[in-house]
N, C-alpha and C positions, 0 to 999 in steps of 0.2 A: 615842844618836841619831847615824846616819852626820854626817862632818863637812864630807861633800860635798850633803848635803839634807836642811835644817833643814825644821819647820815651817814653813806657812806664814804662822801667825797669831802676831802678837808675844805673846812670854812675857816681856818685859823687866822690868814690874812685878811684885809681890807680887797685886794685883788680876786682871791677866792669867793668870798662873801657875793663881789662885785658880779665874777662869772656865773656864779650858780643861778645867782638871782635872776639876768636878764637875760643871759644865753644858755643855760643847762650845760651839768657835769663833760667832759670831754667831748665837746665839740665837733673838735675834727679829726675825730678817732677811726673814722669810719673810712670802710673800703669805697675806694673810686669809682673800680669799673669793675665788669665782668673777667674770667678768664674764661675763655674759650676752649681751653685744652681741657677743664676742669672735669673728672669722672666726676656720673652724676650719684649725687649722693645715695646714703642707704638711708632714711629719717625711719626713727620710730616708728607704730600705727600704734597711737595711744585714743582712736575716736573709740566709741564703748557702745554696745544696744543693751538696754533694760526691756524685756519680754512686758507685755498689757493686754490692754484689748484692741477693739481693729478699729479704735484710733490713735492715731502716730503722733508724735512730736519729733520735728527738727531741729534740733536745739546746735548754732553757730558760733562759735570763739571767735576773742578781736583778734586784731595785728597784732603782732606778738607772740599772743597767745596759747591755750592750748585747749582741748576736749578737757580736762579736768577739771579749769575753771566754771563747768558747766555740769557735774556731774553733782553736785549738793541738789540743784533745781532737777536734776534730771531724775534722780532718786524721789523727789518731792511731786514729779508728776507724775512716774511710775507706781506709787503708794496711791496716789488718786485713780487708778487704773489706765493710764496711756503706756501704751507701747512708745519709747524716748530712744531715739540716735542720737549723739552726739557724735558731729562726722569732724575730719581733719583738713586744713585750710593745705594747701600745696605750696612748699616749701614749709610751714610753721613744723613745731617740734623737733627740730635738726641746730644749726648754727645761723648766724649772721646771712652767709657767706651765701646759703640754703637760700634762705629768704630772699635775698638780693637776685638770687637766678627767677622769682617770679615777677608777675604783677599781677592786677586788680583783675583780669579777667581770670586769669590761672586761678584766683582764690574763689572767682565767683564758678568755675567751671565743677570746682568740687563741690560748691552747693548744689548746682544743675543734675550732679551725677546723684546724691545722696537723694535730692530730693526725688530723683525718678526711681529709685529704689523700692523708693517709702510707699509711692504714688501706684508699683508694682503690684504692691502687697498690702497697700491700706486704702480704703474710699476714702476715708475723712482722715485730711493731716492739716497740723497746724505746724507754724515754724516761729521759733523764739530765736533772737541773738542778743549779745551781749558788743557793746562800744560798736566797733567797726559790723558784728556778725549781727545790729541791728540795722544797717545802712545796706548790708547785703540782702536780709530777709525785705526789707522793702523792694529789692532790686526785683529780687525772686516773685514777690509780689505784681509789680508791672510788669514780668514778664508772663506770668500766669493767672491771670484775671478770672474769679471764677473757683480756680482750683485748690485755692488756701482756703481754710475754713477761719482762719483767726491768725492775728501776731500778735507775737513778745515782743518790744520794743526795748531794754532794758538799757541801761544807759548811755543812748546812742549818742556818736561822737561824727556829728560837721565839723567842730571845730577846736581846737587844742583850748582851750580857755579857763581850764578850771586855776583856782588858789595855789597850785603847788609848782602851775606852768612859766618858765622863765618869761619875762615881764615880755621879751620883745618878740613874742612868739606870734605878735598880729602882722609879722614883713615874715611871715614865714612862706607862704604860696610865693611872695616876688622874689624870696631869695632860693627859693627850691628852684628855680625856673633858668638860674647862671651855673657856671661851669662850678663854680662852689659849693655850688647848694647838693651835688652831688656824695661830695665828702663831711658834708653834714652827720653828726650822730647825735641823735634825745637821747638820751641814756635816764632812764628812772631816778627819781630821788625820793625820797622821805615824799609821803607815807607809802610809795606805792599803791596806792587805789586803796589802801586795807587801812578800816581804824582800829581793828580789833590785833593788839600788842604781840599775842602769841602765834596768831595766825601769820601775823606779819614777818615776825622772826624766820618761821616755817619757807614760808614762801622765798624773801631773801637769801636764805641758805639753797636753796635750791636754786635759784637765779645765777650766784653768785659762784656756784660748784662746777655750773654749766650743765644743770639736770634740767633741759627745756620742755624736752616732753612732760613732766610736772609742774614746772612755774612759767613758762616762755621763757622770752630773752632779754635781758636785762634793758639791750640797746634796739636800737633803731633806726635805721640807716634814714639818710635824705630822699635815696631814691626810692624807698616803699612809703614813707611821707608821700610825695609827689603822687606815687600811685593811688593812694587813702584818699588826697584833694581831687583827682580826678573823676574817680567813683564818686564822692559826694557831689561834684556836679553834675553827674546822670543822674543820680538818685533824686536832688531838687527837683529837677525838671519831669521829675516822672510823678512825684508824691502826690499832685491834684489828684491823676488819674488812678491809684491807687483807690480803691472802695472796700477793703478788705478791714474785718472790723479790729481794730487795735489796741491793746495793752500795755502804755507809755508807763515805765516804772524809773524813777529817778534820785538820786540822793539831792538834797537839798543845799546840803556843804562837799557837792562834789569834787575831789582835788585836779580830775581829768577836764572835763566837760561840764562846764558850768550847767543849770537847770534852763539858759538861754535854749539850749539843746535842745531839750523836750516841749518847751513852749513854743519851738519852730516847728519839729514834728508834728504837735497838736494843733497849730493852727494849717498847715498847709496839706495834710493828708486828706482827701479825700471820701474816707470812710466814718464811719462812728470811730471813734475814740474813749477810755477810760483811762483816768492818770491817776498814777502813786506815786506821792514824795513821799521819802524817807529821811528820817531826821537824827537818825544812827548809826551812818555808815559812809563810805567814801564812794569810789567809782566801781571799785569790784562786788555791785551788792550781789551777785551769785555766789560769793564765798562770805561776806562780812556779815556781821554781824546780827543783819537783820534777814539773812538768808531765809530764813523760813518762815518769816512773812510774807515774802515775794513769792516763794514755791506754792503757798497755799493758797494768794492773791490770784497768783496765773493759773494755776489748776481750777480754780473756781470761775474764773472767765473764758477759758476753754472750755468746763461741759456747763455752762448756763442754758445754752440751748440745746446739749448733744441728750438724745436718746440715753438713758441711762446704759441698755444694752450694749452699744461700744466703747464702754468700759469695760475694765476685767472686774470681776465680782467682787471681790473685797475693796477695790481703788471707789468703784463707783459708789459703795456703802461709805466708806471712809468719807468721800468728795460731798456724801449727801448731808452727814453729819457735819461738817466742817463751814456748810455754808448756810 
C-alpha cells in the first residue's frame, strides 16, 4: 500500500484487519428501506456531448459511478473524429439514498433514451461501457440486433472478484437475497479501481466530500448489489445471441473484477471479439493510467471498417495515422 495513501478505514486492530478483509468497510451502514413520502430528488446532469462526425459513441458509467469517469475515453474518440455522449444512469450523481430509489431497468431505461437520441441524429453508432455500463451496452445490444455497429466492453463486471474484494464476497447473491442482505453496504477501500497515486488522491477527496457527480459514491447499498446480480443474469442469457462485433479491454491485476470477467465475455458472446489486457492499471482503466492506450485501442476498432467520411476531418486523419 502507497505510503502517501493509506486506507481509509482503521486496520489497527486484529478485529478491524479481520472485517475489512472478509466483509468490507462498514457493513451495515446502509439504508433499509425506501421512504415513501421522500421529495424526489434534484441530481446533477453531469452526462457531456463532444461534437464529431455522423458517427456517434455511447459511451455508459458503472454503478456508482458517474459520466466523468468516462470523459478521458470520450475526448480520445472525439480527437479520432466520433461525435461521443456520455449519458447519466438514473438515480447515479445524487446521494446513496438517490440510488436506492432505482433499479436495473431504471438504469437501463436511460440507456434506451440516450441511445434513441443518438439513433435520431446518427446512422452509425457504436456504444462503449465501463464495469456495470459494459453489462448494460450488451443488454442494449440483444435488445437491438443489427443496430450497434460495434462495442466497448471495458471492464465488465459479472462478478465482484477482483484482489481488493472482501474474501467472503462469493455468499454474496445468497446473502443479498434475506432480509439482511438488504442493510448490506460495500463501501470502497484502497485502491479504489485507480493505480495511478495522484489520480487517486483526487478522486477520494471527491468521494469523500460527497462531490458524486465527479467521483460517484463512495458506498453501495445491498439493494442495488441485488439489482447489478439481476441484470447479470439477463445479460448471460442473452450473450450467445449477441453478434455484435466487440472490443473486450481488461486490466490484468484487476482490484474489482478479476480478468475471469472478460474471459467469460470472450467466450460466450456470440459475435467476433478483440481483447486488451493491460498490465498498468486497476479496474477504472478509463481514467488510470493507461487511459490512452485504451482511447486509441477503441477508436481504432471502431473505424477499422467505417468510411473514413463519418468521421470529422481532423479525427479521421488523426485515427488514420494512429493505426
Amino acid at each position: 500500500m502507497s505510503r502517501t495513501q493509506k486506507s481509509l478505514f482503521a486496520r489497527d486492530t486484529a478485529w478491524q484487519r479481520f472485517k475489512l478483509r472478509y466483509f468490507g468497510a462498514k457493513p451495515w451502514s446502509g439504508p433499509g428501506g425506501l421512504d415513501a413520502a421522500r421529495d424526489a430528488p434534484v441530481i446533477p446532469d453531469a452526462s457531456f456531448f463532444l461534437p464529431g462526425g455522423k458517427a456517434a459513441v455511447l459511451l455508459i458509467h458503472g454503478l456508482t459511478g458517474t459520466p466523468t469517469e468516462m470523459r478521458f475515453l470520450g475526448k480520445s474518440l472525439s480527437s479520432a473524429g466520433f461525435s461521443v455522449y456520455g449519458c447519466q444512469l438514473a438515480g447515479h450523481c445524487g446521494s446513496e439514498e438517490d440510488l436506492l430509489h432505482t433499479s436495473w431497468p431504471d438504469w437501463y431505461a436511460s440507456v434506451e433514451a440516450a441511445f434513441a437520441d443518438l439513433k435520431s441524429k446518427h446512422d452509425i453508432v457504436f456504444v462503449a461501457g465501463l464495469s456495470m455500463g459494459a453489462v448494460l451496452a450488451m443488454h442494449l445490444a440483444a435488445n437491438h440486433p443489427g443496430e450497434i455497429q460495434g462495442l466497448g466492453l471495458l471492464s465488465t463486471t459479472l462478478r465482484y472478484d477482483g484482489w481488493a474484494i472482501p474474501r467472503l464476497s462469493f455468499l454474496l447473491p445468497l446473502f443479498l437475497h434475506t432480509p439482511l442482505g438488504l442493510r448490506y453496504r460495500f463501501v470502497e477501500n484502497y485502491p479504489y479501481g485507480i493505480k495511478d497515486d495522484r489520480l487517486r488522491q483526487r478522486v477520494v477527496l471527491n468521494m469523500t466530500s460527497g462531490n458524486s457527480a465527479e467521483a460517484g459514491n463512495l458506498g453501495m447499498t445491498g439493494h442495488s448489489l441485488r439489482q447489478l446480480l439481476a441484470l447479470v443474469e439477463v445479460v448471460k442469457a442473452e450473450m450467445p445471441a449477441v453478434t455484435t462485433p466487440a472490443f473486450i479491454a481488461h486490466a490484468s491485476n484487476d482490484d474489482v473484477a478479476s480478468r475471469w470477467n472478460a474471459d467469460y465475455v470472450a467466450a460466450h458472446l456470440g459475435g467476433p471479439k478483440e481483447m486488451m489486457l493491460l498490465d498498468d492499471s486497476y479496474h477504472m482503466i478509463t481514467v488510470d493510467k493507461q487511459r490512452n492506450e485504451v482511447g486509441r485501442a477503441l477508436a481504432d476498432f471502431f473505424a477499422r471498417d467505417l468510411d473514413p467520411a463519418a468521421l470529422a476531418g481532423a479525427g479521421a486523419s488523426a485515427s488514420r495515422r494512429g493505426s
